[in-house]
C-alpha positions in Angstrom: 124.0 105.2 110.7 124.7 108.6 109.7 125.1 111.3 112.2 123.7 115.1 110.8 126.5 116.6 113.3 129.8 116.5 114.3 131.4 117.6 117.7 133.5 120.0 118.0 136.4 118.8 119.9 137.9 122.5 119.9 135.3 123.7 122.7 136.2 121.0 125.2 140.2 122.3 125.0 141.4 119.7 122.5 142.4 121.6 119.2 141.1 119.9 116.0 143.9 119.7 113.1 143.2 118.9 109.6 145.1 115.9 109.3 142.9 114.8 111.9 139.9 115.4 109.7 140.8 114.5 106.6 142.4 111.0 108.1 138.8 110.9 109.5 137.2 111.4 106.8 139.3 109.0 104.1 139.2 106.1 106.8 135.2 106.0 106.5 135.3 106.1 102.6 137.6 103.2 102.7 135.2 101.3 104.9 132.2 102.5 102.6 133.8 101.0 99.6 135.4 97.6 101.5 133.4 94.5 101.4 130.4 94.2 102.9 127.9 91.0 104.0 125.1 90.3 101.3 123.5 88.8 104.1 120.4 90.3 106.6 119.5 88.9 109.7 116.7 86.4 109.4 117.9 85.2 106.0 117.9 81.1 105.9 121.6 80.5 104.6 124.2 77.3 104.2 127.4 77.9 105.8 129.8 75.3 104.4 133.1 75.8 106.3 136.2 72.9 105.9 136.7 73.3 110.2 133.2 73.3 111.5 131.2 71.4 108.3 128.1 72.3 106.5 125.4 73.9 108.7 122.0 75.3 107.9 120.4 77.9 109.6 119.3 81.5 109.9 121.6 84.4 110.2 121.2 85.8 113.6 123.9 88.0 113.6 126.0 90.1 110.3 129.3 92.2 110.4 130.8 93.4 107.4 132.6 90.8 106.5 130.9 87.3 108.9 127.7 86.3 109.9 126.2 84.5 112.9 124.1 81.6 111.9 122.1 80.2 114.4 121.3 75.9 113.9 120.0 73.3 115.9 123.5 73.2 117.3 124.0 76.7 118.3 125.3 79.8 116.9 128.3 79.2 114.2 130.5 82.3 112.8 130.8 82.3 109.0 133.2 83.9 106.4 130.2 85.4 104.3 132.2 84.1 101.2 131.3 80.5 102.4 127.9 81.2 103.3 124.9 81.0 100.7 121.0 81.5 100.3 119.0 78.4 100.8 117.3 77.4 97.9 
């Protein structure tokens, strides 16, 4: 979600430094160009993990890098590396 404004920290009486900013500001374009899930919620996926076996499901729940997929078994947490589309 992007936000069209940003605070201003320097009206509430805490001063607002550069560094601060730019630290800020290279921290989200690291995130923006890290990996990301391929994966939406409501996708039918096959999550094939060596711990917790092969489970089938529907992905409930993403993050960046896991996803949630809810089976007949409950909800199982995923790499999205060892997770793909049902044919």
């Amino acid at each position: 979600m992007v936000k069209d404004y940003a605070q201003d920290l320097s009206e509430m009486g805490q001063p607002v430094s550069l560094g601060t900013v730019l630290a800020a500001a290279w921290g989200r374009t690291l995130a923006a160009l890290g990996p990301r899930c391929p994966y939406r919620v409501g996708d039918t996926v096959i999550g094939d993990d060596p711990f917790s076996g092969r489970r089938e499901g529907v992905v409930v729940w993403q993050d960046r890098r896991s996803v949630g997929v809810k089976t007949a078994h409950g909800v199982f947490f995923f790499d999205h590396r060892l997770v793909k589309p049902l044919d």
